[in-house]
Residue, then its C-alpha position, 0 to 999 in steps of 0.5 A: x501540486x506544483x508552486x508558483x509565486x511565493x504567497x500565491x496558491x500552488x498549481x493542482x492537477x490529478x490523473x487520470x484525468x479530473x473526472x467529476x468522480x473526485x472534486x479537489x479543492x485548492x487550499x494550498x501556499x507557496x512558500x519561498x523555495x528554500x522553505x521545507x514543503x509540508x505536505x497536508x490534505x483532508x477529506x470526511x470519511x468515504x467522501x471524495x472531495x479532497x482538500x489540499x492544504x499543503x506549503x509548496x515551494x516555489x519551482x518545485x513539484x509535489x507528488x502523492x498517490x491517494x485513495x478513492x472511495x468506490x474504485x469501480x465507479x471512479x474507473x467507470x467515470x474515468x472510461x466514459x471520459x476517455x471515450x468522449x475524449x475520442x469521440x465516442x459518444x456514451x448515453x446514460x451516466x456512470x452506475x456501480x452495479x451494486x447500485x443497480x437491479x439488473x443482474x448481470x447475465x455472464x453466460x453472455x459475456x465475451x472477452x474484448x481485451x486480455x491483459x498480461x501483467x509483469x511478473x510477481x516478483x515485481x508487482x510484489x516489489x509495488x506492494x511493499x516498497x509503495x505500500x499499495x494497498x489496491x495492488x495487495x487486495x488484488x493478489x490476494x484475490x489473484x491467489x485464490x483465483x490460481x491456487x483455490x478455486x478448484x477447491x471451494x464452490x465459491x469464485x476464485x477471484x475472492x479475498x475468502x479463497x485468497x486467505x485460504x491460500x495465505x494461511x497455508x503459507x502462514x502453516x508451513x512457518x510454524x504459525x498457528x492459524x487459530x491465532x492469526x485472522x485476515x480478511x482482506x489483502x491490504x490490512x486496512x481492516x481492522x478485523x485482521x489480527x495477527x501477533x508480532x511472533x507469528x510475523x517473525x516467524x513468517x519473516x524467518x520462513x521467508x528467509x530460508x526459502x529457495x531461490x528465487x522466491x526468497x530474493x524476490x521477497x527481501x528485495x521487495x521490501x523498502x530500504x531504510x533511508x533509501x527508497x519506498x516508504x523508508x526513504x524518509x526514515x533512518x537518514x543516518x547511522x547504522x541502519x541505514x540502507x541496511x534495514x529492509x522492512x515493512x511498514x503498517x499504518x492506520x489511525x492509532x496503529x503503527x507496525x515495522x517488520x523485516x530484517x536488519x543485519x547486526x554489527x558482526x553482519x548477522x541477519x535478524x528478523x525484528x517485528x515492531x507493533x504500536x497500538x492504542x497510542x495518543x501520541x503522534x504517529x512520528x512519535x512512534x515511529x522514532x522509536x522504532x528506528x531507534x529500536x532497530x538502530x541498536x539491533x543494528x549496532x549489537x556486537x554478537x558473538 
């Protein structure tokens, strides 16, 4: 979204490209460019028409990833466009299989383009310090691909065989798994419960694990008044840019979880859970920065 002329409607454009598959509508201002920018946008559940209503300074630019409702026939609305923007020409119009009766016949597939991804310490990096909930769904099913499929008679790229593997992870920390449930790699569900123990001990464990794996993780997470989803957050004051943490969001729902050194330097891990509240979520939040800004400030022994 970009502002033009005070009192006169931003500018919005979205990729990849402006497929028919989401519709957006303008209902934006521009403000003066000294004004602060207010960042609002609307739509009815699973529906992807996308109001915008956001104050856009003037000569600025505002930027925001949002989700879609049916990923796979957003990507196939966004092929078919590519492939008439370079003249190739496709028949028919763009169809989820799950809404058809064909049933696909895989012995016959072929592969036509093989992709090798960055390492998973950085995908790991997207996950955390941009809370991308499509990224941590997929590694989810990553991880029963590579590590669980051998083992069940079910396809290795599931979220069931992903969550097999997490669980063992979630053992080896002193968990108890009968309290923890998951099903899916996002947490956008809100059939997953887990504790806010079973979380500390999770964190601990990652702590102490061996190099690589242990620096992969903390530095993934986003520093407090620095960068990813805490760059907002802890402007001021101890914490800041010593926080590394993970935040948790649905309606009604706010969580922080990672590690914050005390005034002496020790580390500590701290998870934070808010459910059922009434209150606006910036509310909540303001306490837990506060909550973490006197861990930050204890003087320990």
């Amino acid at each position: 979204v970009g502002g033009t002329v005070p009192g006169e409607p931003a500018t919005i454009s979205w990729r990849p490209l402006n497929t028919s598959h989401v519709t957006v509508e303008n209902a934006t201002h521009t403000v003066t460019a000294d004004s602060l920018a207010d960042e609002r946008y609307s739509r009815q559940r699973a529906q992807n028409h996308i109001v915008v209503s956001s104050d856009v300074a003037a000569g600025s630019t505002d930027r925001e990833s949002l989700s879609v409702t049916n990923p796979t026939l957003f990507f196939v609305h966004v092929l078919r466009d590519v492939l008439e923007d370079v003249g190739i020409s496709v028949n028919g119009y763009p169809r989820d299989i799950d809404d058809t009766t064909l049933e696909p016949d895989y012995e016959q597939l072929r592969v036509v383009i093989r992709h090798e991804s960055e390492p998973l310490a950085e995908l790991v990096g997207v996950v955390n310090k941009r809370s991308h909930n499509l990224y941590a769904d997929q590694l989810m099913k990553v991880l029963g691909t590579r590590l669980a499929a051998d083992e069940t008679d079910e396809p290795g790229g599931s979220a069931d065989n992903g969550i097999k593997v997490a669980a063992r992870v979630w053992g080896a920390a002193g968990v108890d798994t009968s309290t923890v449930n998951l099903v899916d790699g996002s947490g956008l569900s809100r059939y997953n419960l887990t504790s806010a123990r079973a979380t500390a001990a999770l964190l601990t464990y990652m702590w102490t694990r061996p190099e690589p794996v242990r620096s992969a993780f903390i530095s993934s997470l986003p520093i407090g008044g620095i960068d990813g989803t805490l760059s907002g957050r802890y402007p001021e004051g101890r914490a800041r840019g010593l926080v590394r943490a993970k935040t948790g969001t649905l309606s009604n729902v706010s969580a922080l979880g990672g590690y914050v050194n005390t005034a002496r330097g020790t580390p500590l891990a701290f998870t934070i859970m808010s459910n059922g509240f009434v209150v606006e979520t910036s509310e909540i939040r303001a306490v837990q920065d506060e909550v973490v800004s006197i861990l930050a400030s204890v003087f320990d022994r």
